[in-house]
C-alpha positions as CSV (number, residue, x, y, z in Angstrom):
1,X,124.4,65.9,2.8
2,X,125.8,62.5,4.6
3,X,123.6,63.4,7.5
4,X,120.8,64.5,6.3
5,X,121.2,60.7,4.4
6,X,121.1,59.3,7.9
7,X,118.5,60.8,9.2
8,X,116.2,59.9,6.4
9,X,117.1,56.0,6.7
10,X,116.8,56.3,10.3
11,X,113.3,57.9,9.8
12,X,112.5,55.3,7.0
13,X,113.4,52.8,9.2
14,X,111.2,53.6,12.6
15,X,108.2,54.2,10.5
16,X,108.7,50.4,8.8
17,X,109.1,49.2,12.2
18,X,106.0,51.0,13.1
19,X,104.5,49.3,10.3
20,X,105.3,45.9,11.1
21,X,102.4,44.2,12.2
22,X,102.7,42.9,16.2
23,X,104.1,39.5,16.1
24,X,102.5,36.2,16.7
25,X,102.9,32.4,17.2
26,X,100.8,30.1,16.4
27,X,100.8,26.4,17.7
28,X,99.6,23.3,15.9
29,X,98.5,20.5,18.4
30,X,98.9,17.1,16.5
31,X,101.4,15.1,18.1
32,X,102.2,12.2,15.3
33,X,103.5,10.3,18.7
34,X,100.2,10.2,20.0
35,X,101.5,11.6,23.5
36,X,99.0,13.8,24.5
37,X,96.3,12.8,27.1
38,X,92.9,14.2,28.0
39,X,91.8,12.4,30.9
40,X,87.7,11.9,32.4
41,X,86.8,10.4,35.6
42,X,83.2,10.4,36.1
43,X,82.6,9.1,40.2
44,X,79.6,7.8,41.2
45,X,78.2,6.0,44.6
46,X,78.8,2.6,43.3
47,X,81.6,3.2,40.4
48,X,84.0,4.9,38.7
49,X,84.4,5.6,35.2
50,X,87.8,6.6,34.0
51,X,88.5,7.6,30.2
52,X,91.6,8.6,28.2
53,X,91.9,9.8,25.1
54,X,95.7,10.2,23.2
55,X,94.2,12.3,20.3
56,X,94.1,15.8,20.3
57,X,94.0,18.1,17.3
58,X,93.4,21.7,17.7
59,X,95.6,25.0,17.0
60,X,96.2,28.1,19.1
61,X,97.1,31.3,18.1
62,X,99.1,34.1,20.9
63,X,98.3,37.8,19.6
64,X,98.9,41.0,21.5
65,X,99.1,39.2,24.1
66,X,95.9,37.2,23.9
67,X,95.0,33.7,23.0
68,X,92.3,32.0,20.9
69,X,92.6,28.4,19.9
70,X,90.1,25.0,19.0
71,X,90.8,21.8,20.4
72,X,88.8,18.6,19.1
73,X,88.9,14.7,20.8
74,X,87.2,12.1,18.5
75,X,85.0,10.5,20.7
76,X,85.9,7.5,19.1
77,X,89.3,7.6,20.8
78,X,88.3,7.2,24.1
79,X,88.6,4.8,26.4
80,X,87.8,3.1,29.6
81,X,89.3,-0.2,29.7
82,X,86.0,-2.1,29.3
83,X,85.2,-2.5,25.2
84,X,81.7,-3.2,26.2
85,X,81.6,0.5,28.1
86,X,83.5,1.5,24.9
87,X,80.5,1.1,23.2
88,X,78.2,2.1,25.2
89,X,80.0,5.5,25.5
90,X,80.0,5.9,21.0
91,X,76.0,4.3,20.9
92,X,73.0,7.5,20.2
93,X,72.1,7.2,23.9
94,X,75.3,8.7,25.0
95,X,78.1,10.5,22.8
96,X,76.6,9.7,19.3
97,X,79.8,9.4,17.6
98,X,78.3,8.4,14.4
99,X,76.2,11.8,14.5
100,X,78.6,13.9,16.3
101,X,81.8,12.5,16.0
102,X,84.0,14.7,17.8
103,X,84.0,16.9,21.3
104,X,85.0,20.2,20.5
105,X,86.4,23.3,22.9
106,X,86.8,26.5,21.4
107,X,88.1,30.7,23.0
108,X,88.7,33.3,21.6
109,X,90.8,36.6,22.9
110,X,91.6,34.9,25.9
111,X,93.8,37.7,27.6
112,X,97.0,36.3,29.1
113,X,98.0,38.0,32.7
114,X,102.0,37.7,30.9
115,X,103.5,37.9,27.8
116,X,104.7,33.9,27.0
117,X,108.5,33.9,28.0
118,X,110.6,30.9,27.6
119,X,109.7,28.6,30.0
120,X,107.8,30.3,32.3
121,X,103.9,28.8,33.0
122,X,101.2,31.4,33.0
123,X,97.7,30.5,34.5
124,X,94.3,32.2,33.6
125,X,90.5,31.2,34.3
126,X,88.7,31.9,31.4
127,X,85.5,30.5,30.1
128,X,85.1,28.6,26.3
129,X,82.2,27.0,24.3
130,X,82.2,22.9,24.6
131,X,80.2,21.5,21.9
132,X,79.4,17.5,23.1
133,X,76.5,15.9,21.4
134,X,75.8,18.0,19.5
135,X,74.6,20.4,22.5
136,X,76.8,23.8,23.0
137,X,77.3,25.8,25.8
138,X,80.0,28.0,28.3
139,X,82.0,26.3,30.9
140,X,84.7,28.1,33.4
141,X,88.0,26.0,32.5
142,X,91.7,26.9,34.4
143,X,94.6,26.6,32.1
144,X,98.4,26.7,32.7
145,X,100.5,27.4,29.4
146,X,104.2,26.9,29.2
147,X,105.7,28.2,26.4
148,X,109.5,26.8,25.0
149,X,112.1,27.9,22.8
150,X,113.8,25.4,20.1
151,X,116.8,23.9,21.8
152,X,118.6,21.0,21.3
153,X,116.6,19.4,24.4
154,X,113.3,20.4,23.2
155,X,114.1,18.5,19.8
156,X,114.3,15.4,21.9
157,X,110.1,15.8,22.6
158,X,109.4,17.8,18.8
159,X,111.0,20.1,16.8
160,X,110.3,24.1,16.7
161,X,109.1,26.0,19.7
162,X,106.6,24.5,21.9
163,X,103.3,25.5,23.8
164,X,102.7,22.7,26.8
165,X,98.6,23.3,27.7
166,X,97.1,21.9,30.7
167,X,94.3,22.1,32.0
168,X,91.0,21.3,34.3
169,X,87.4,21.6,34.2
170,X,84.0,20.0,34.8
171,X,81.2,19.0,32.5
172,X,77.8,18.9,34.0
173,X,76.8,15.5,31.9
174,X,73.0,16.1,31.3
175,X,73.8,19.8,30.3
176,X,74.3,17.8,27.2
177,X,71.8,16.2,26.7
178,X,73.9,12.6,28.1
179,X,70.6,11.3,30.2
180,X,71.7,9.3,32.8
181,X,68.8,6.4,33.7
182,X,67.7,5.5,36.9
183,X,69.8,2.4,37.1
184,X,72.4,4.6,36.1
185,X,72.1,6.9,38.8
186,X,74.3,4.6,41.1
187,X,76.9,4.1,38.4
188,X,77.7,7.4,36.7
189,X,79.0,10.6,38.0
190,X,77.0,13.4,37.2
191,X,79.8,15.1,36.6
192,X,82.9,14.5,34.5
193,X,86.3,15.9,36.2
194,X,88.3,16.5,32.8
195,X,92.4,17.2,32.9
196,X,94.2,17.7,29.8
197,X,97.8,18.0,29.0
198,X,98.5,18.8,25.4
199,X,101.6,20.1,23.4
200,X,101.6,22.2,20.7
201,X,104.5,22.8,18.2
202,X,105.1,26.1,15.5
203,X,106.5,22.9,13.1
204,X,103.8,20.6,13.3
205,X,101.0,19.6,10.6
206,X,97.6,20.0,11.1
């Protein structure tokens, strides 16, 4: 009778494991430190334009070993070190920021060529939705993940386990809608060389 009292915890038991959903983690970006950086340089024949922005909010969520996550920049936040390009960047003729006030990347089942193990990077090309005033579309981005297990010298940048995200793309600027003049042919990039380097945490606020 003892046995047959194993067995049937041991059976109990597998099929509640079996039952257990797979697990996940899932990573608020929100640094209250305002140390994350999303970087621009937009190069042109006779000038360069180079942004930074220290605001990042988004949340990403590893599944089955697939990620999906949303990442937005208030276009207010940028800079260039010129207050009068400042401007120029928020007015209706370029971002809108009254109208559209944030930049917005978004992916979904992004599948992950690893499971995330503690500090170890793992790279993928994949393609997301950038919505920039107010115009939508696919772009091809590469991004490197790091993923971190608490320890007492991970508490020293944020507490709970982290996700480091960087990464690099281009935005095509009149793909949305960003009309560059012909004065400003000379002075603007049609292109915008973007790298971002973001960390998440399982312990912070959205």
């Amino acid at each position: 009778m003892f046995r047959s009292a194993l067995m049937l915890a041991s059976v109990l038991s597998l099929s509640a494991t079996a039952a257990e959903p797979t697990s996940a983690k899932s990573f608020v970006f929100n640094d209250p430190n305002g140390r994350d950086t999303v970087m621009f340089v937009l190069d042109a024949p006779l000038e360069v334009i180079n942004g930074l922005s220290n605001q990042v909010k988004g949340r990403v969520e590893v599944k089955d070993q697939k990620a999906s996550g949303r990442f937005q920049v208030p276009v207010k936040s940028i800079k260039t070190g010129n207050e009068t390009r400042d401007g120029h960047l928020q007015n209706d003729r370029w971002l809108d920021a009254a109208k559209f006030p944030d930049i917005v990347f978004e992916f979904k089942d992004v599948a992950l060529p690893a499971p995330l193990a503690n500090a170890k990077p793992v790279t993928v090309k994949a393609k997301g939705t950038f919505s920039i005033h107010g115009v939508t579309h696919e772009e091809p981005v590469e991004v490197t993940a790091t993923y971190l297990q608490e320890t007492a010298e991970t508490k020293h940048r944020a507490a709970g386990e982290l996700l480091r995200v960087r990464a690099k793309f281009q935005i095509p600027v009149e793909a949305y809608g960003i009309k560059r003049t012909e004065a400003l042919l000379l002075k603007v990039g049609e292109k915008a060389e973007v790298t971002v380097d973001a960390w998440g945490s399982t312990q912070f606020k959205p």
